[in-house]
N, C-alpha and C positions, 0 to 999 in steps of 0.2 A: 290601328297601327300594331306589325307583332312588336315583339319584344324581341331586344337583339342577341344578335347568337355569335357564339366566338367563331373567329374565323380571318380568314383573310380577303378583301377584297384586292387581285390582279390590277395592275397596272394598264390602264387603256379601257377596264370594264366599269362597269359602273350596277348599281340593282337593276336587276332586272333588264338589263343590255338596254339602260333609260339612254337616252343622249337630247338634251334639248337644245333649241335655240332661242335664245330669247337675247333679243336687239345685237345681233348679229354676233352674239358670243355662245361658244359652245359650253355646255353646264353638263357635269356627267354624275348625277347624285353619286354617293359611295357609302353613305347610312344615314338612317331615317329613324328614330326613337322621339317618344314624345317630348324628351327633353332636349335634344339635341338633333341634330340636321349638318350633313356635311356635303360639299362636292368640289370636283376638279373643277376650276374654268379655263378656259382659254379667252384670252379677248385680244383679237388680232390686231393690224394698226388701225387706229383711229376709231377703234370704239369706245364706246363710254356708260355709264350708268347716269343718269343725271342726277341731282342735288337731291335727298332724300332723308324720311326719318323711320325708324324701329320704333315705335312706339315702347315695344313690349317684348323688344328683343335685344339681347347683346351680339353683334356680328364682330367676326374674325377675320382677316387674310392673311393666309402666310404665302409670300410672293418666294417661288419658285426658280422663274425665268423671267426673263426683263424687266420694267420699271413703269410704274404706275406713278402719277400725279395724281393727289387727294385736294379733295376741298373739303377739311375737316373744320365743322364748329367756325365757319367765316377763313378757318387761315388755311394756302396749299401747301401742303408738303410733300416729298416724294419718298418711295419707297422700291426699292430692289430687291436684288435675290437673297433668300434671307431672312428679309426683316419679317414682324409683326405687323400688323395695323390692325388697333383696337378701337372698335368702334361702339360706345357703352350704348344701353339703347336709350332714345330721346336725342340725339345728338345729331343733327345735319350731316350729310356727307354725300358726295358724290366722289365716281372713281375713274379717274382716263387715261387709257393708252394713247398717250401722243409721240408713242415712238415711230420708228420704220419696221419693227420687229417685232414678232405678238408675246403678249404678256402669260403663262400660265402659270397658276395660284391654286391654293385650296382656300375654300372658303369655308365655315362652321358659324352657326347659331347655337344659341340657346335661349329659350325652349324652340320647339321648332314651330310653333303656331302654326299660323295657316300658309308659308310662305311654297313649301314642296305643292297644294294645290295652287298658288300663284303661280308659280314657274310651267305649273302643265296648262294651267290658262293661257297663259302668255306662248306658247309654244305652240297651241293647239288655234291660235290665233288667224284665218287665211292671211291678214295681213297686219303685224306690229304698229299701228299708228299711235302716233303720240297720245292723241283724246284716250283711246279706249285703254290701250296698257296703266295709264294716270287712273283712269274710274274703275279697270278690273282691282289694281294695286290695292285704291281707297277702302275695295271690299274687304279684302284678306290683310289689313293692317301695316299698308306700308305707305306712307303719306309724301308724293313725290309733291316738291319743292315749287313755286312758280318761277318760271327765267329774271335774273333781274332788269330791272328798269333798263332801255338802251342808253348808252353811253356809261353805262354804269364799272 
C-alpha cells in the first residue's frame, strides 16, 4: 500500500478512476492507507447489504442523499441525510434502501484489512451469487449473517 499524499480527491472520481459494483451498488474508493479505507456509494432503490459482521474493523456511514434502514445489533433504525451510522466492529449490521430514490453515502473503515481486495473480488466476479460473495467475504474477514428462520 503507498503511503498517503496530501491532495485533493474531485468529486465523481475516485483512485485510480476505480468504480466498482458490487451487489448492484456503485462503490468509488477515494483513499486507501493501511489504517483507514474510504469510498462514495450509491445504492439505488431496493438494494441492500445483507446482515453482516467486521470482525476486525470499525465501519462508518455518513448518509449524504436519501435514507437508509439498518438492522443494527437485532434493532432497525433509520438514517438520512446527515447523520452518522457507527458501526463498532463485532457488531451485526445490515444496510437497505427501501426507498423510491437511491441512497449516496460515504462509507470509511478502520483499519483497512483486507476489505478494498474484497470489493475488487466481488466486482471482478462474472456473476454476484449469494454462495460465492458469502465464501469470497469469509476470506477477507467479513462474516455475512445466515437469513432468519421463515416466519421469523
Amino acid at each position: 500500500m503507498k503511503p498517503m499524499t496530501a491532495g485533493v480527491t474531485p468529486a465523481g472520481q475516485g483512485i485510480d478512476g476505480i468504480s466498482w459494483n458490487i451487489l448492484g451498488q456503485t462503490y468509488v474508493p477515494k483513499h486507501l492507507t493501511e489504517s483507514s479505507f474510504s469510498w462514495h456509494a450509491t445504492f439505488p432503490p431496493g438494494t441492500f447489504v445483507p446482515p453482516h459482521i467486521h470482525p476486525n474493523q470499525d465501519e462508518f456511514i455518513y448518509v449524504l442523499e436519501g435514507r437508509f434502514e439498518l438492522v443494527l445489533d437485532g434493532q432497525e433504525v433509520g438514517a438520512g441525510p446527515g447523520d452518522l451510522i457507527r458501526l463498532p466492529r463485532g457488531v451485526p449490521h445490515g444496510i437497505f434502501n427501501k426507498s423510491d430514490a437511491a441512497t449516496k453515502c460515504v462509507f470509511w473503515v478502520s483499519p483497512t484489512g483486507p476489505l478494498y481486495d474484497l470489493f475488487w473480488g466481488i466486482h471482478s466476479m462474472a456473476e454476484q451469487n449469494p454462495g460465492d460473495v458469502v465464501a469470497l467475504a469469509a476470506k477477507h474477514e467479513v462474516d455475512f449473517l445466515p437469513p432468519p428462520p421463515d416466519g421469523a
